[in-house]
C-alpha positions as YAML, in Angstrom:
chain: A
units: angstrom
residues:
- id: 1
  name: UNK
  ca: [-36.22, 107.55, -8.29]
- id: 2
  name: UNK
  ca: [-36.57, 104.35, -9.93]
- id: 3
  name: UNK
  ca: [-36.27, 103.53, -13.53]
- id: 4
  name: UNK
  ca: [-39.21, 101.26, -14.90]
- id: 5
  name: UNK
  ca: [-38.18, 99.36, -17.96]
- id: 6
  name: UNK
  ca: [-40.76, 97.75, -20.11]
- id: 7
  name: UNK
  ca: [-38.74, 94.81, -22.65]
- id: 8
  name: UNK
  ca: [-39.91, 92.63, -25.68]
- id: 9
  name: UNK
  ca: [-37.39, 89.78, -26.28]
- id: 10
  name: UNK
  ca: [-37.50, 89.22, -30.10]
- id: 11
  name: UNK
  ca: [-35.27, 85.80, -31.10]
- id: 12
  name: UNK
  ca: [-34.02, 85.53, -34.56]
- id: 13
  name: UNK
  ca: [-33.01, 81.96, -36.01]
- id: 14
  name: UNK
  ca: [-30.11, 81.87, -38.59]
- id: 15
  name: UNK
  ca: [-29.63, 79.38, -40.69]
- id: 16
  name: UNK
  ca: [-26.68, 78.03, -39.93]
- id: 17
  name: UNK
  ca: [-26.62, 76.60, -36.29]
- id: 18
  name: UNK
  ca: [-22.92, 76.93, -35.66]
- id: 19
  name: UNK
  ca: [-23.31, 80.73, -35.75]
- id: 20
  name: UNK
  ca: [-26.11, 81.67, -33.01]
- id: 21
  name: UNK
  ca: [-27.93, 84.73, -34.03]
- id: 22
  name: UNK
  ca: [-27.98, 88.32, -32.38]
- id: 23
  name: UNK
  ca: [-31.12, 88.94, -30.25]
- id: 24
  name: UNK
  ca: [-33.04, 91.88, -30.22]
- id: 25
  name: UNK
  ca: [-34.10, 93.23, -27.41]
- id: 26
  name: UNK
  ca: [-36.46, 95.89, -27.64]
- id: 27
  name: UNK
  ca: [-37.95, 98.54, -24.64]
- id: 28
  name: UNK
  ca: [-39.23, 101.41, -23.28]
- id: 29
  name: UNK
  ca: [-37.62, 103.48, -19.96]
- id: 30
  name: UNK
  ca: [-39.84, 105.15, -17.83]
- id: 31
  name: UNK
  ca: [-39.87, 106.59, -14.51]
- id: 32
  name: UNK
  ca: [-42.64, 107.58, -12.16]
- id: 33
  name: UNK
  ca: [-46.68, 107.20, -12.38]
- id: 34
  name: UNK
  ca: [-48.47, 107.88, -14.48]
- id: 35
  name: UNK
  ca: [-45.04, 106.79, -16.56]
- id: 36
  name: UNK
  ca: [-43.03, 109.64, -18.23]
- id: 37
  name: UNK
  ca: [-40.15, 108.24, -20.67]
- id: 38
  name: UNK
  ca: [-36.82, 108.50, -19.68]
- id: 39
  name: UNK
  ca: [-34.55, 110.35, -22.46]
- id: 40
  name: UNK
  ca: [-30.94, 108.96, -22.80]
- id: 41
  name: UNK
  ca: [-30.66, 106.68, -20.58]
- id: 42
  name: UNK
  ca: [-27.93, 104.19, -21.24]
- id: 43
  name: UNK
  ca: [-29.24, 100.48, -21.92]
- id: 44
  name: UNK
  ca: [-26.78, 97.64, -21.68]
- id: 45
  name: UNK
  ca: [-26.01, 93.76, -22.09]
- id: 46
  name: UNK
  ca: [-22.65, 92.78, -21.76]
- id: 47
  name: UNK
  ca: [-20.28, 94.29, -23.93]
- id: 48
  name: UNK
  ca: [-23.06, 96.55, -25.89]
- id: 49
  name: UNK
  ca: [-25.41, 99.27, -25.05]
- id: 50
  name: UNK
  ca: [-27.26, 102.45, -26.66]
- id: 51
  name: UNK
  ca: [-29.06, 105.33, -25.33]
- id: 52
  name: UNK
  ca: [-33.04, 106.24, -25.23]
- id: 53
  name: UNK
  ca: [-34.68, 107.78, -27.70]
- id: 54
  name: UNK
  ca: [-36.80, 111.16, -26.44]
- id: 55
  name: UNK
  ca: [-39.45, 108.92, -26.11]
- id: 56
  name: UNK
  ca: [-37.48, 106.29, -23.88]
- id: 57
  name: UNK
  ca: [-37.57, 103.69, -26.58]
- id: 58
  name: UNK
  ca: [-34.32, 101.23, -27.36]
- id: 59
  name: UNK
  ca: [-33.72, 98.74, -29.55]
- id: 60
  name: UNK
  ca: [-30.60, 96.34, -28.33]
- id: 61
  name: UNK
  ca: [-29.01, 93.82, -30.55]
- id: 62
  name: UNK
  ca: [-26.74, 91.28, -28.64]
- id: 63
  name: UNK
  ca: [-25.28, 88.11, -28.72]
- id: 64
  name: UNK
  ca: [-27.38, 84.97, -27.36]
- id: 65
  name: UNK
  ca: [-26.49, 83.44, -24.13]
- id: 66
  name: UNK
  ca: [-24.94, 80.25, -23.84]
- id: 67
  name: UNK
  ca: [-26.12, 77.94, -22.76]
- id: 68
  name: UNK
  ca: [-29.57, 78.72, -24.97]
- id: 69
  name: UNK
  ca: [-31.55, 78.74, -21.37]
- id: 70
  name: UNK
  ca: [-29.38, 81.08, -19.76]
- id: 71
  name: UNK
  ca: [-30.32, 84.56, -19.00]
- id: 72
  name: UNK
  ca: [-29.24, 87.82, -20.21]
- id: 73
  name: UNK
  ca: [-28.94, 90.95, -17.51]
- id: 74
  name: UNK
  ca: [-29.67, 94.34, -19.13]
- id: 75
  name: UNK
  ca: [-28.98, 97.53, -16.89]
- id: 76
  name: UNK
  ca: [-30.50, 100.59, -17.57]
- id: 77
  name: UNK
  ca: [-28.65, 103.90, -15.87]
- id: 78
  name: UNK
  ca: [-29.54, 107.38, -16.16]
- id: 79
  name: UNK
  ca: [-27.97, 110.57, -14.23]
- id: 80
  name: UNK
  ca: [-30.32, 111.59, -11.21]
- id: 81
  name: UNK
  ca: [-32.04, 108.16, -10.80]
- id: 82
  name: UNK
  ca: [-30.83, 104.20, -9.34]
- id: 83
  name: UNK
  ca: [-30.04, 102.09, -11.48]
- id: 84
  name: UNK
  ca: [-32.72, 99.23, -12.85]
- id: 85
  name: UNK
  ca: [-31.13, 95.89, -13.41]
...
């Protein structure tokens, strides 16, 4: 199986523009159709990651590419399924 993951990319601006801020990253996990959440699954970016809730929600806080156009790659893994990059 297939993890779906469903993201909302939520930018934060600090005040100071030597010190970038975080980025939230926000989602939901899901697997299958019609889509049934995916319980502790492990989200990650880089160096950070955090597990679904029982709802297969995840909030993600990490640091902001750089370049400020450059991409971040999140990978979602959970026992029994492929990974979702």
């Amino acid at each position: 199986m297939v993890l779906g993951v469903i993201l909302a990319l939520v930018l934060s601006q600090s005040a100071r523009p030597q010190t970038p801020a975080p980025m939230t990253i926000t989602g939901r996990v899901t697997s299958g159709t019609p889509a049934r959440p995916i319980a502790n699954a492990v989200v990650g970016a880089g160096a950070t990651s955090t597990l679904t809730d029982a709802d297969g929600r995840f909030t993600l806080d990490v640091a902001p590419p750089v370049p400020p156009a450059a991409t971040v790659r999140i990978v979602v893994t959970c026992p029994g399924f492929l990974d979702a990059v």
